[in-house]
BARO-612116 format. One record per residue: x negated, y negated, z negated of N, C-alpha, C in turn; residue in three letters. Coordinates in nm, 2 decimals. Each point is the difference from the previous one (the first is absolute). Layout:
BEGIN
NODE   n_xx   n_yy   n_zz  ca_xx  ca_yy  ca_zz   c_xx   c_yy   c_zz resn
NODE      X      Y      Z      X      Y      Z      X      Y      Z  Ala
...
***
This chain:
BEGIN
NODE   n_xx   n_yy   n_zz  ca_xx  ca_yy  ca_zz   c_xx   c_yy   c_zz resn
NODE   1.29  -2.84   0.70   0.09  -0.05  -0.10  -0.09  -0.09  -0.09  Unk
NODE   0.05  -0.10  -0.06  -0.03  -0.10  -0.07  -0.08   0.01  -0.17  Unk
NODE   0.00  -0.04  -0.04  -0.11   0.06  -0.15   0.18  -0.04  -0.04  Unk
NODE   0.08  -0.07  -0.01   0.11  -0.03  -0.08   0.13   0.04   0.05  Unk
NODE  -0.02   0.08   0.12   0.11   0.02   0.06   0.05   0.18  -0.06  Unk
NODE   0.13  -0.01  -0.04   0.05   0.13  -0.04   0.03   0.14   0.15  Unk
NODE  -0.07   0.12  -0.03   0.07   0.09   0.11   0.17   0.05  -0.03  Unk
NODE   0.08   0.01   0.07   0.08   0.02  -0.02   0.01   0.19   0.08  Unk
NODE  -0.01   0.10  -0.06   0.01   0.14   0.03   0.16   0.09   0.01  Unk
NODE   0.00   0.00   0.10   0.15   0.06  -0.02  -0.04   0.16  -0.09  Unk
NODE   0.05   0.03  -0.09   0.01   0.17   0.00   0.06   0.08  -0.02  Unk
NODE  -0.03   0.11   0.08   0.10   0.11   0.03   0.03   0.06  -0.12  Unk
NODE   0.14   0.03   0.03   0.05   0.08  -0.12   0.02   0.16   0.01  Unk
NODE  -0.04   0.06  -0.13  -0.03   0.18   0.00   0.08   0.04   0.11  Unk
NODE   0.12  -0.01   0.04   0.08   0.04   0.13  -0.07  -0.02   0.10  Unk
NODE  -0.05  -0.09   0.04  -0.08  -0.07   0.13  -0.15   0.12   0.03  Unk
NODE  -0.06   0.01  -0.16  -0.09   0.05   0.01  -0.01   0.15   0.06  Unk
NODE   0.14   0.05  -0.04   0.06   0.12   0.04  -0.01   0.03   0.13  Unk
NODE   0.07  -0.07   0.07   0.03  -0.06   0.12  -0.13   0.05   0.03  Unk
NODE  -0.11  -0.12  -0.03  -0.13  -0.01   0.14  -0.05   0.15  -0.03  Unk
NODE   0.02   0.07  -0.11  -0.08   0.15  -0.02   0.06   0.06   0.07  Unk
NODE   0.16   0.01   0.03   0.03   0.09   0.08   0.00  -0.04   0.19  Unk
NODE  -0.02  -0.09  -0.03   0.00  -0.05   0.16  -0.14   0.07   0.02  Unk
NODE  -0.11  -0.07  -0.05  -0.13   0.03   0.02   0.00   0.16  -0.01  Unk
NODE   0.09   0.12  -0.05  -0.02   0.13   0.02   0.07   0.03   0.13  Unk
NODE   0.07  -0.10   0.13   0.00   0.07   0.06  -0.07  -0.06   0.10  Unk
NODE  -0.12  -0.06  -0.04  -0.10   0.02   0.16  -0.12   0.07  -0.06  Unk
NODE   0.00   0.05  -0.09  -0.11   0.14   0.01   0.03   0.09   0.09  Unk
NODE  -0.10   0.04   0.06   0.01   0.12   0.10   0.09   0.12  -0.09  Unk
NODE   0.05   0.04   0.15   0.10   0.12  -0.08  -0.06   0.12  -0.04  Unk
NODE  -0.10   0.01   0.02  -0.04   0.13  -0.06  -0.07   0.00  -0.13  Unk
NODE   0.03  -0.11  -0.07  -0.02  -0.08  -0.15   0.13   0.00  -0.02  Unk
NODE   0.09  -0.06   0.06   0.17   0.00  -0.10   0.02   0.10   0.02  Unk
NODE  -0.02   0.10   0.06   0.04   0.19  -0.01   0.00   0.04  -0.13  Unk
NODE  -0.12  -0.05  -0.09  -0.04   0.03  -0.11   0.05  -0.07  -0.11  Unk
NODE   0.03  -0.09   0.00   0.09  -0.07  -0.10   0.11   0.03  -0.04  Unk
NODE   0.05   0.11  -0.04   0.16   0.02  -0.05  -0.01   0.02  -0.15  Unk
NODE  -0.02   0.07  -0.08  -0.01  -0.02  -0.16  -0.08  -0.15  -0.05  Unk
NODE   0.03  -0.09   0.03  -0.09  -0.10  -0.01   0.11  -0.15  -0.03  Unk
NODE  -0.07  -0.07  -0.09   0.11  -0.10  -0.06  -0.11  -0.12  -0.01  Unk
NODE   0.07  -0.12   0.08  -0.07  -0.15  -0.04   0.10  -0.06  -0.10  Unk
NODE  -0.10  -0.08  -0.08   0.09  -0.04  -0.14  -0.08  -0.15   0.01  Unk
NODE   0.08  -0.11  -0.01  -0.09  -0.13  -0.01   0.02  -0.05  -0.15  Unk
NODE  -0.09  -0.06  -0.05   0.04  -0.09  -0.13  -0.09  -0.10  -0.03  Unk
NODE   0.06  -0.11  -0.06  -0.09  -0.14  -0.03  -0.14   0.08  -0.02  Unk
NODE  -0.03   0.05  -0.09  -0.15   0.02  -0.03   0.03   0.17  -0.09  Unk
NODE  -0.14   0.03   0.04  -0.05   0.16  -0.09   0.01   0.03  -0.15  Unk
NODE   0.06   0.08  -0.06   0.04   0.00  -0.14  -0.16  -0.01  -0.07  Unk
NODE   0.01  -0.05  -0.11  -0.15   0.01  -0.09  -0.07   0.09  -0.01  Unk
NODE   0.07   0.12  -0.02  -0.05   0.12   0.00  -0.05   0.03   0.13  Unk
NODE   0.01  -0.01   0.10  -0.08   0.04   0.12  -0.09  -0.08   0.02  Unk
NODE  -0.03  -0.13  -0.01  -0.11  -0.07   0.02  -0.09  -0.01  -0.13  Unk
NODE   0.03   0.03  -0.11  -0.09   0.08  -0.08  -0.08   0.12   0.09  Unk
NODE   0.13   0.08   0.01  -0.08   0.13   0.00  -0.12  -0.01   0.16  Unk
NODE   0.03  -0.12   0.09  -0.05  -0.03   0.11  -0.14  -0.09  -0.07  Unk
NODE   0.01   0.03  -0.11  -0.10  -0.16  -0.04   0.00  -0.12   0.07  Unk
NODE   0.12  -0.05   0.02   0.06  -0.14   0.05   0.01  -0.11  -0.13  Unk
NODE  -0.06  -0.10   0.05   0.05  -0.15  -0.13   0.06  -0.04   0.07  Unk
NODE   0.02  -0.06   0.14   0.09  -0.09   0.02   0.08   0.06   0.07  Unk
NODE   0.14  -0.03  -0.03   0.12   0.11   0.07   0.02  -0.05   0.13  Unk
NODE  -0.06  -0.08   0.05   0.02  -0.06   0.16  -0.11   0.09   0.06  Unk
NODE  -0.08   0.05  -0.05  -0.09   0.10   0.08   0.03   0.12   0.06  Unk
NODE   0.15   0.04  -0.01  -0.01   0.14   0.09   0.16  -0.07   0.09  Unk
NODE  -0.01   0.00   0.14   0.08  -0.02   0.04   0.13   0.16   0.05  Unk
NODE  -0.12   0.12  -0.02   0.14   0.15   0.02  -0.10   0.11  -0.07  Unk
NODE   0.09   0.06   0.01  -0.05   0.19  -0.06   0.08   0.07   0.00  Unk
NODE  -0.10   0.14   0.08   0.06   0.07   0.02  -0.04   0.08  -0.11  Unk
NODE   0.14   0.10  -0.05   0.02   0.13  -0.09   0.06   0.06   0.04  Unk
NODE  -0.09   0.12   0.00   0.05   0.15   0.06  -0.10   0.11   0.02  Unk
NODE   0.02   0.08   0.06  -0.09   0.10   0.09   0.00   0.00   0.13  Unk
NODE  -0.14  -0.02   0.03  -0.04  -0.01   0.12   0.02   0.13   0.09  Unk
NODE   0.10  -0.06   0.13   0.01   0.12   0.10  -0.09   0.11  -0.04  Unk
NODE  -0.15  -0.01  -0.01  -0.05   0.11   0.03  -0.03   0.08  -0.10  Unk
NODE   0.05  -0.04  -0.09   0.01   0.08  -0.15   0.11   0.05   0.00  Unk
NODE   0.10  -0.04   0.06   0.18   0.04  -0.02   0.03   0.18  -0.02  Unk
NODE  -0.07   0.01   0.08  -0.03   0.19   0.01  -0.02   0.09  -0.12  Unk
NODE  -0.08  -0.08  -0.04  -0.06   0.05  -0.17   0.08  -0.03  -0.09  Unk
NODE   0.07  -0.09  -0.04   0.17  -0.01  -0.07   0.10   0.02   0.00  Unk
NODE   0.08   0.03  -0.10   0.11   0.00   0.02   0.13  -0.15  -0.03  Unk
NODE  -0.11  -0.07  -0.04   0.07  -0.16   0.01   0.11  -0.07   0.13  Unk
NODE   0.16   0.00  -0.07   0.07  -0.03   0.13   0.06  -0.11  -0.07  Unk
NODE  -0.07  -0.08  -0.06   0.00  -0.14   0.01  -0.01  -0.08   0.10  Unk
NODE   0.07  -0.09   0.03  -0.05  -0.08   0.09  -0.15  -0.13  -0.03  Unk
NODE  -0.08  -0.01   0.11  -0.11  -0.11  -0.04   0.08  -0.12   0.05  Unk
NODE  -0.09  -0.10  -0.05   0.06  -0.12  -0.03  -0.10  -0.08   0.04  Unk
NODE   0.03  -0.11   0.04  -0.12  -0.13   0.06   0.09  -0.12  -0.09  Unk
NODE  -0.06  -0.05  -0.08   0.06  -0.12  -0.06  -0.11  -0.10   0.09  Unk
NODE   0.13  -0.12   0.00  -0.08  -0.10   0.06   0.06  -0.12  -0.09  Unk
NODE  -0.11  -0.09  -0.06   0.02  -0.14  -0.09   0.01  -0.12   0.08  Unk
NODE   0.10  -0.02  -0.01   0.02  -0.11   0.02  -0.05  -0.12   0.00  Unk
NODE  -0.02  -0.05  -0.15  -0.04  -0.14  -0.03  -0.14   0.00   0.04  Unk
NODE  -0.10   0.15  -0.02  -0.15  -0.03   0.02   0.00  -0.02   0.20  Unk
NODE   0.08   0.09   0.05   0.02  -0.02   0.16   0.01  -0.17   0.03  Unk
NODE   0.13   0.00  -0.04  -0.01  -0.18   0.05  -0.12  -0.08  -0.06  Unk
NODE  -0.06   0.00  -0.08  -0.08  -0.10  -0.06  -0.13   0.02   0.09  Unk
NODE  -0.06   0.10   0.04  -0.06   0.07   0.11   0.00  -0.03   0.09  Unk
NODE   0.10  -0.03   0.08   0.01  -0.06   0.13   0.02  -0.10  -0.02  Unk
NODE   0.05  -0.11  -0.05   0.01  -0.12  -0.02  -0.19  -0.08  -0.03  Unk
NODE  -0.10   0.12  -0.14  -0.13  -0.02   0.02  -0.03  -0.05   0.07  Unk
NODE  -0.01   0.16   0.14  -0.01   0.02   0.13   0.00  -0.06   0.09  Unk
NODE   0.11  -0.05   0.02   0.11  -0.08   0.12   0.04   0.14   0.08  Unk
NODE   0.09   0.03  -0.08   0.02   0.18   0.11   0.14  -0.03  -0.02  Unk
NODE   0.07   0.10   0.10   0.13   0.04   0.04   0.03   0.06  -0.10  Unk
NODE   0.09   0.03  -0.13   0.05   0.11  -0.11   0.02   0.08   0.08  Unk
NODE   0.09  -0.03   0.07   0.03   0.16   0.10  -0.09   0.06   0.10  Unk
NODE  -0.09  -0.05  -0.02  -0.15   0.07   0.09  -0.05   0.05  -0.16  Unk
NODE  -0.02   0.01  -0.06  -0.05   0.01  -0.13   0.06   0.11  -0.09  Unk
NODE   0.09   0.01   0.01   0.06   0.07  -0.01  -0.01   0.12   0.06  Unk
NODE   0.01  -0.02   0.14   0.01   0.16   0.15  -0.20   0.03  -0.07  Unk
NODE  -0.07  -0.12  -0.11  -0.16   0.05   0.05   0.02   0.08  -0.13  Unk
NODE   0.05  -0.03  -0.10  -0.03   0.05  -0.10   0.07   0.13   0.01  Unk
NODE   0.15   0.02   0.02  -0.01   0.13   0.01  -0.04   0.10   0.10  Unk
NODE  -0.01  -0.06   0.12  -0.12   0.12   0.11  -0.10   0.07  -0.10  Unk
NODE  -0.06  -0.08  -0.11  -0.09   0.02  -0.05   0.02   0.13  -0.13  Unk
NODE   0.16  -0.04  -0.09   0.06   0.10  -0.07   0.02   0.12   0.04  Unk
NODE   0.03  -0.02   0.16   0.07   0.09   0.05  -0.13   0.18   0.07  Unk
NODE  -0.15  -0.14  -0.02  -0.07   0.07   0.07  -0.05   0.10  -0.15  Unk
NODE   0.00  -0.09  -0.10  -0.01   0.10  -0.12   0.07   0.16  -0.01  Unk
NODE   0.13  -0.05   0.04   0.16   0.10   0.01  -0.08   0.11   0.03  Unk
NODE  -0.04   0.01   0.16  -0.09   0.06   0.08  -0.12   0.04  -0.01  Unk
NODE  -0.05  -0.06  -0.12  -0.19   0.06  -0.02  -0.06  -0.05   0.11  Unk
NODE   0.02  -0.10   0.05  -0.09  -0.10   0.09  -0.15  -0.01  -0.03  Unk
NODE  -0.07   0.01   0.12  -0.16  -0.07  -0.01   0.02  -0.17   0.02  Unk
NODE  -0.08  -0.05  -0.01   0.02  -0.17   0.05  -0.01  -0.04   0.20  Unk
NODE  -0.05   0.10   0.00   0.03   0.02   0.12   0.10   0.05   0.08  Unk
NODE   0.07   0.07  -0.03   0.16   0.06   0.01   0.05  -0.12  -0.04  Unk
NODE   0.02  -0.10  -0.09   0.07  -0.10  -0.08  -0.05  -0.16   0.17  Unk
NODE  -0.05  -0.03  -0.02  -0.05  -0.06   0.13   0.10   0.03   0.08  Unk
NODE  -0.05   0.16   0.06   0.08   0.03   0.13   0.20  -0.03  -0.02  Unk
NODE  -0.01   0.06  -0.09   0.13  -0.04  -0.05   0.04  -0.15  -0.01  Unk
NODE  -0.09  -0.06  -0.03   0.07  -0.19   0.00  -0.01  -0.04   0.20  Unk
NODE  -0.07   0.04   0.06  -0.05   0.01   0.15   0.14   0.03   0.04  Unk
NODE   0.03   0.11   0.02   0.13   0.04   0.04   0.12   0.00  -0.06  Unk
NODE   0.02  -0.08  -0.07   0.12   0.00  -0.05   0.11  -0.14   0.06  Unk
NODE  -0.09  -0.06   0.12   0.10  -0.11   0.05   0.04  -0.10  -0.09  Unk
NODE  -0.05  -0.01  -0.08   0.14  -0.12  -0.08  -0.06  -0.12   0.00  Unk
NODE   0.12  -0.12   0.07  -0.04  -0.13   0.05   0.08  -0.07  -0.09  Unk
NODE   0.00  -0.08  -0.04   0.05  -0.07  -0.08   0.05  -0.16   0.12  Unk
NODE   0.15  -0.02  -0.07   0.06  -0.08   0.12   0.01  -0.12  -0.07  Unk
NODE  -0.03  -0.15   0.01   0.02  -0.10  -0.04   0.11  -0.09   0.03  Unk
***
């Protein structure tokens, strides 16, 4: 592209974003969505102040999800029947792949594999394996 030429970015809207999270939950191996039933995705433009404070975040395009909750392998030791939650942001997502040159909806299925490996008490190696088999091809 041109030094004067404008990009033109289509972007998805919180609905859409919905959409690719749940699509992208069902090519996780099934013995991962076994485990997901008290569990809630929540998308929004960007992370309230208060959490990127308390994340020591300045710029609110820097977290594109998070997860809150208890991790599977603590669940035993509580009595918490809340559900966890994976927020995923919107506006820092798109601006990210657009950076990038990435698919939102690949970006999306990456960021929350990655929430989701939190969910779980993931090593980074379990998190890997997890993006490996999870199938998701993105169709143009």
């Amino acid at each position: 592209m041109a030094k004067n030429e404008i990009a033109i970015v289509r972007m998805p809207a919180v609905a859409e974003i919905y959409d690719f999270a749940y699509e992208s939950l069902q090519h996780l191996p099934k013995s991962f969505r076994t485990h997901l039933k008290n569990f809630v995705i929540e998308v929004k433009n960007f992370a309230e102040k208060d959490i990127l404070e308390e994340l020591a975040m300045k710029d609110r395009y820097d977290l594109l999800g998070l997860y809150r909750g208890i991790p599977v392998p603590l669940k035993k030791k509580t009595r918490n029947k809340q559900p966890d939650i994976i927020y995923l942001y919107r506006c820092p997502l798109i601006r990210h792949a657009v950076e990038n040159q990435e698919d939102v909806k690949s970006l999306v299925h990456h960021v929350l594999i990655n929430e989701i490996g939190h969910h779980f008490g993931c090593t980074a190696y379990e998190m890997a394996w997890m993006h490996q088999h999870s199938k998701f091809v993105t169709q143009d």
